[in-house]
ZADO-1210 file (C-alpha; in nm, 4 decimals, padded with zeros to 6 digits):
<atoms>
<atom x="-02.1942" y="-00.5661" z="00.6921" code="UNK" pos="1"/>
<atom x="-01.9292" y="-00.2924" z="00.7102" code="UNK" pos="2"/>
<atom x="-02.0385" y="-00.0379" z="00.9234" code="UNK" pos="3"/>
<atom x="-01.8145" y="00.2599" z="01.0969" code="UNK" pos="4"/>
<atom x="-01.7751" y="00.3141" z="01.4504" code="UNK" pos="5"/>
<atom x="-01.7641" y="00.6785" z="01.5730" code="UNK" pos="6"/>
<atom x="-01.7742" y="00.7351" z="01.8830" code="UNK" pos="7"/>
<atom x="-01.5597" y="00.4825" z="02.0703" code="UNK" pos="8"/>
<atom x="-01.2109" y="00.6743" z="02.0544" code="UNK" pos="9"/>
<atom x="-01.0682" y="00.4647" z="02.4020" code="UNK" pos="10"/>
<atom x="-01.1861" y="00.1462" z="02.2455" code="UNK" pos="11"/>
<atom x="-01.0797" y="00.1832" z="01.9141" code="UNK" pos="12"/>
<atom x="-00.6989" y="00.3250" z="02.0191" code="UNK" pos="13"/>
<atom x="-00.6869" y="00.0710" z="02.2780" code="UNK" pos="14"/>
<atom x="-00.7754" y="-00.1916" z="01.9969" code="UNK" pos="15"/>
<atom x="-00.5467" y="00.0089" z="01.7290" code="UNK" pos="16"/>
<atom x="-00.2614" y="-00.0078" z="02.0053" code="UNK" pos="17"/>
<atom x="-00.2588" y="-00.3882" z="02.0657" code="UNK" pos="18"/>
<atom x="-00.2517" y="-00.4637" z="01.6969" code="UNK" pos="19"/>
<atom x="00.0384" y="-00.2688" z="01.6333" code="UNK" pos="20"/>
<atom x="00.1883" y="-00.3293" z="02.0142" code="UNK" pos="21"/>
<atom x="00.2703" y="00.0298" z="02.1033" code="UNK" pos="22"/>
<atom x="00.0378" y="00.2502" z="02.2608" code="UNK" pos="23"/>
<atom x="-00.1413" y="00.5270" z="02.0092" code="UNK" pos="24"/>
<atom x="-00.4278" y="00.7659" z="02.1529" code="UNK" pos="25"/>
<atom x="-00.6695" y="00.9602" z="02.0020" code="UNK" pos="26"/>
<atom x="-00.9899" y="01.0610" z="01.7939" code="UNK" pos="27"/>
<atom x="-01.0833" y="00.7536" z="01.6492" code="UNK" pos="28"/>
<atom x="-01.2637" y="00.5716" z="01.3722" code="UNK" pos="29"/>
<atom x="-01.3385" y="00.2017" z="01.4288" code="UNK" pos="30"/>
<atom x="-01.4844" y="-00.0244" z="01.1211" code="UNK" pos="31"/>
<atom x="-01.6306" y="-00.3321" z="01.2093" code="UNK" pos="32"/>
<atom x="-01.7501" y="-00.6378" z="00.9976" code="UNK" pos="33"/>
<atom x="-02.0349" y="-00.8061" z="01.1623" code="UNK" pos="34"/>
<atom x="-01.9948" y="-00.5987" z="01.4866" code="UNK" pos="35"/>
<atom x="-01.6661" y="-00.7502" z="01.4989" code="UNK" pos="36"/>
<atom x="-01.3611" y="-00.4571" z="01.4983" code="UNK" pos="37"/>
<atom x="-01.0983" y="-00.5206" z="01.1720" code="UNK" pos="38"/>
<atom x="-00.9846" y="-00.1996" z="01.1284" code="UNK" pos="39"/>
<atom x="-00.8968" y="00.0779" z="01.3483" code="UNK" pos="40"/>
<atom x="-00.7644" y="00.4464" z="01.2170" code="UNK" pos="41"/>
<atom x="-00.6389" y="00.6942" z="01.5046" code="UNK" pos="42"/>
<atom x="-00.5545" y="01.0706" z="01.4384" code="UNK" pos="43"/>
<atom x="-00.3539" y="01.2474" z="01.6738" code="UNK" pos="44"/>
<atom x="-00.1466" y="01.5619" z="01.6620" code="UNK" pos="45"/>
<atom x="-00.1674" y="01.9400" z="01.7037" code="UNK" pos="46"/>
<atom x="-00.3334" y="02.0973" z="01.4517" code="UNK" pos="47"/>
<atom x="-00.5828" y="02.3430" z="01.6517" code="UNK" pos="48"/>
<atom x="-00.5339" y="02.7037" z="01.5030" code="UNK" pos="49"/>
<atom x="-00.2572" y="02.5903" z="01.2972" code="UNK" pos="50"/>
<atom x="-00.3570" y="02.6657" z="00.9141" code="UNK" pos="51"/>
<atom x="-00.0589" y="02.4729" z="00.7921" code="UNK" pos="52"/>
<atom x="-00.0857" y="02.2302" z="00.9975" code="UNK" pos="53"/>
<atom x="-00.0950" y="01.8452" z="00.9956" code="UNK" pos="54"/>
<atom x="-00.2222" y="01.5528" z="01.1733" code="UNK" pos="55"/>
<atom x="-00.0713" y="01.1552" z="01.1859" code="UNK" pos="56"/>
<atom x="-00.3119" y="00.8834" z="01.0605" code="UNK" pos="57"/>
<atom x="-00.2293" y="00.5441" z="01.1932" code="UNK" pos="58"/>
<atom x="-00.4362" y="00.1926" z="01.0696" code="UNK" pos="59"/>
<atom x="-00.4584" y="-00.1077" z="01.2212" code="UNK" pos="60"/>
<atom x="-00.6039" y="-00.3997" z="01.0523" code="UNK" pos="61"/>
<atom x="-00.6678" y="-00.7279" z="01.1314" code="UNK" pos="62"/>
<atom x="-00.8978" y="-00.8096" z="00.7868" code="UNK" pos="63"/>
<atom x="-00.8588" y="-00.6554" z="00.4279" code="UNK" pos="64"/>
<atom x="-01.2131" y="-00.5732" z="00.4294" code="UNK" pos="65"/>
<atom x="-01.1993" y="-00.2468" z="00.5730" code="UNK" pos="66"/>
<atom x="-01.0493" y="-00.0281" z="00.2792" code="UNK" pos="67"/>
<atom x="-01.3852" y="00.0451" z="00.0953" code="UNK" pos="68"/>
<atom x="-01.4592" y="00.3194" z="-00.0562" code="UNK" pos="69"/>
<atom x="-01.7314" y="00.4645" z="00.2359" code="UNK" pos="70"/>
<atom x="-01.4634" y="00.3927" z="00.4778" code="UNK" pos="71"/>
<atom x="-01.1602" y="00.5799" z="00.2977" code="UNK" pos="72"/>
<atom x="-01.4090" y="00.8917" z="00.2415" code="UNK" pos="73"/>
<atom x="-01.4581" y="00.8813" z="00.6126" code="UNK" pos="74"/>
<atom x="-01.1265" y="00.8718" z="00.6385" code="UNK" pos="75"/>
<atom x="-01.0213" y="01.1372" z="00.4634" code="UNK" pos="76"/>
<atom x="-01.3066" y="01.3792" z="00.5156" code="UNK" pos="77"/>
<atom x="-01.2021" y="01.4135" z="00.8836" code="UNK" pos="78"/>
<atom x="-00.8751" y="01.5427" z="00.8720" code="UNK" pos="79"/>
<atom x="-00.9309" y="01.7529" z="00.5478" code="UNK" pos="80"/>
<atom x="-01.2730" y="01.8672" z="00.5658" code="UNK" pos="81"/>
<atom x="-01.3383" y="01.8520" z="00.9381" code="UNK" pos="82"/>
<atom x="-01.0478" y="01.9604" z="01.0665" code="UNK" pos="83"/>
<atom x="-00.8867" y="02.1876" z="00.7950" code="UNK" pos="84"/>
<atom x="-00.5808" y="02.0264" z="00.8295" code="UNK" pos="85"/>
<atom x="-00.3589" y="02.0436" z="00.4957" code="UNK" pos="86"/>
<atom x="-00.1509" y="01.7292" z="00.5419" code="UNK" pos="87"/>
<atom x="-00.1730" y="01.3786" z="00.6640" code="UNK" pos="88"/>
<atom x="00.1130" y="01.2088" z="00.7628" code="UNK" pos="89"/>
<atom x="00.1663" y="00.8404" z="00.8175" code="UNK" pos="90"/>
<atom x="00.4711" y="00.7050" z="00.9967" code="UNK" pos="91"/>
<atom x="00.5558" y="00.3458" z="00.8826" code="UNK" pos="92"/>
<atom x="00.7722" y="00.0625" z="01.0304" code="UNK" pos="93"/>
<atom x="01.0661" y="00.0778" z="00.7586" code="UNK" pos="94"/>
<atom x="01.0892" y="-00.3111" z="00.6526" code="UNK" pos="95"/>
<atom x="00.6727" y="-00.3320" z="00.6628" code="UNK" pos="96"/>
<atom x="00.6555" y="-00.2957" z="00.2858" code="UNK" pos="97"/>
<atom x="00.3099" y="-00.4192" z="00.3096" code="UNK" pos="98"/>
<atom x="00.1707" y="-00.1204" z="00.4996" code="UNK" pos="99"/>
<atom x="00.3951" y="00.0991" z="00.3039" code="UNK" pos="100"/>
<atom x="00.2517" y="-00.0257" z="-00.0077" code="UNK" pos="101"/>
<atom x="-00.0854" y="00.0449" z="00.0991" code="UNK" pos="102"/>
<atom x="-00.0128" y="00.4214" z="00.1760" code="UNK" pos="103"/>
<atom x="00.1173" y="00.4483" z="-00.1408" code="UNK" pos="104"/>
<atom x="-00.1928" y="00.2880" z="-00.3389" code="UNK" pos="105"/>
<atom x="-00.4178" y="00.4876" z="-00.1301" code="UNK" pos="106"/>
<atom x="-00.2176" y="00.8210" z="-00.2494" code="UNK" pos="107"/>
<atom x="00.0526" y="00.9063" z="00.0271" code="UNK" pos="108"/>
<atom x="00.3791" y="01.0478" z="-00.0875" code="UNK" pos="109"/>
<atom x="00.7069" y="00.9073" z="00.0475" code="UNK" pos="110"/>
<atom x="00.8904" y="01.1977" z="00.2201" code="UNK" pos="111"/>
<atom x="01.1882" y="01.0270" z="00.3587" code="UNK" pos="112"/>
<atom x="01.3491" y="00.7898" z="00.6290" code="UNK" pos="113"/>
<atom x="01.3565" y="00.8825" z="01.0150" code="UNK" pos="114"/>
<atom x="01.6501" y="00.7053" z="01.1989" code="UNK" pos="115"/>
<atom x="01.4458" y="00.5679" z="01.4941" code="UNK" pos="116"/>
<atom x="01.1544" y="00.7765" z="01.4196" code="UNK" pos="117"/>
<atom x="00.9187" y="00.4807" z="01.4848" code="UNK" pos="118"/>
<atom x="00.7340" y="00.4306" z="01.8347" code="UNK" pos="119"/>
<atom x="00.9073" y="00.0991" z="01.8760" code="UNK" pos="120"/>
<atom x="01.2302" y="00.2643" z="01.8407" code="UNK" pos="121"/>
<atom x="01.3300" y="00.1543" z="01.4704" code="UNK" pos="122"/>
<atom x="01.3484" y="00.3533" z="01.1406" code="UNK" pos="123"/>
<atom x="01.0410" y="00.5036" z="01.0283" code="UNK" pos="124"/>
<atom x="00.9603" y="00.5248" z="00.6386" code="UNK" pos="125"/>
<atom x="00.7315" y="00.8865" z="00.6277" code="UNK" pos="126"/>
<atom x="00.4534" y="00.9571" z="00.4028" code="UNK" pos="127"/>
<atom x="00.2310" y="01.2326" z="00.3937" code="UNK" pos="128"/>
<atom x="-00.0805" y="01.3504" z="00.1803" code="UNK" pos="129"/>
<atom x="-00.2217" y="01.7383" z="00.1117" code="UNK" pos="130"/>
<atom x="-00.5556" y="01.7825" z="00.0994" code="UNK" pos="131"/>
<atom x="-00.5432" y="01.8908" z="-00.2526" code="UNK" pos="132"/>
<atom x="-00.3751" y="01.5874" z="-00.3836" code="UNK" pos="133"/>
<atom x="-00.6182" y="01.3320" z="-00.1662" code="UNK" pos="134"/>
<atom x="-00.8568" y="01.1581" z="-00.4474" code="UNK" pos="135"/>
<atom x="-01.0723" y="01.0252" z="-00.1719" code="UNK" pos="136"/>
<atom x="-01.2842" y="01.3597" z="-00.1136" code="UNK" pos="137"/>
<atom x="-01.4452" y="01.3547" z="-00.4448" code="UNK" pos="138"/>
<atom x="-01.4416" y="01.7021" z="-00.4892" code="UNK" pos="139"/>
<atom x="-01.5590" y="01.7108" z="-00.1148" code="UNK" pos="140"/>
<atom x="-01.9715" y="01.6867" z="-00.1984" code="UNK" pos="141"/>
<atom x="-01.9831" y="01.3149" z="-00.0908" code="UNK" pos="142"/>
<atom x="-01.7147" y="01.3694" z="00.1983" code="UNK" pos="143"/>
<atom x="-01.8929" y="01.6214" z="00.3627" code="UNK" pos="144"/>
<atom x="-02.2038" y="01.4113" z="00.4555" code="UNK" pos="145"/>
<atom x="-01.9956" y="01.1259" z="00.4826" code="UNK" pos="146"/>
<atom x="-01.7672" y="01.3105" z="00.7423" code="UNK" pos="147"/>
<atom x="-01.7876" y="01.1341" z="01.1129" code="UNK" pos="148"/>
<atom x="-01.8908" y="01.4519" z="01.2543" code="UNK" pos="149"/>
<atom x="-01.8827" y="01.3149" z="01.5967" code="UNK" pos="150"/>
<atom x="-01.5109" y="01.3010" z="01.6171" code="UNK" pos="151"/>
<atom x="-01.4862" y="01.6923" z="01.6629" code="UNK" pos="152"/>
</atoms>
């Protein structure tokens, strides 16, 4: 069973960070499969008091599994609902056209190339998403209770 974990923010970054193999800190949503972690998503960013303001999203994933629909509300409704935030940005290894393929299915915009803009010091592909393009929020009636309220 898929279930999320909320409030585990050290443990899921520290998870998120080995995956990738750069550090990454912050709030924190962990999905597990069978109380096994396979996913990790990590927000971080200033966006306190900022109404145009925006936050980075960076996944880790070790299993496919992780990008159902529950999960992606979750996902979404944080940032966006939560936090008010009007953009999500994702910074993405240039040549991992696999991770960039998934921000695109899952409705990020590509924005651009940033000459070593990526933690580990290469290019970074950037992608971003406004709140009122995301298609994950469903209108925001099923976010809202979905929302991982314990990440505030």
């Amino acid at each position: 069973m898929i279930r999320l974990v909320l409030n585990d923010h050290d443990g899921v970054s520290r998870w998120v960070s080995e995956l990738l193999g750069h550090e990454i800190d912050g709030k924190a949503i962990g999905i597990t499969q069978d109380q096994e972690p396979i996913a990790g998503i990590v927000y971080n960013g200033h966006w306190k008091g900022e109404i145009n303001s925006g936050i980075e999203m960076t996944v880790a994933a070790s299993h496919p599994m992780w990008a159902q629909r529950f999960v992606l509300r979750a996902a979404f409704a944080y940032p966006f609902e939560l936090l008010g935030v009007r953009r999500v940005q994702a910074r993405i290894r240039r040549r991992n056209k696999r991770a960039r393929k998934l921000v695109e299915g899952l409705g990020f915009v590509y924005e651009g190339m940033c000459r070593a803009g990526h933690p580990t010091g290469g290019d970074a592909a950037m992608y971003a998403m406004l709140q009122k393009d995301c298609r994950w929020l469903d209108g925001g009636k099923k976010c809202r209770s979905a929302a991982p309220a314990s990440l505030q």
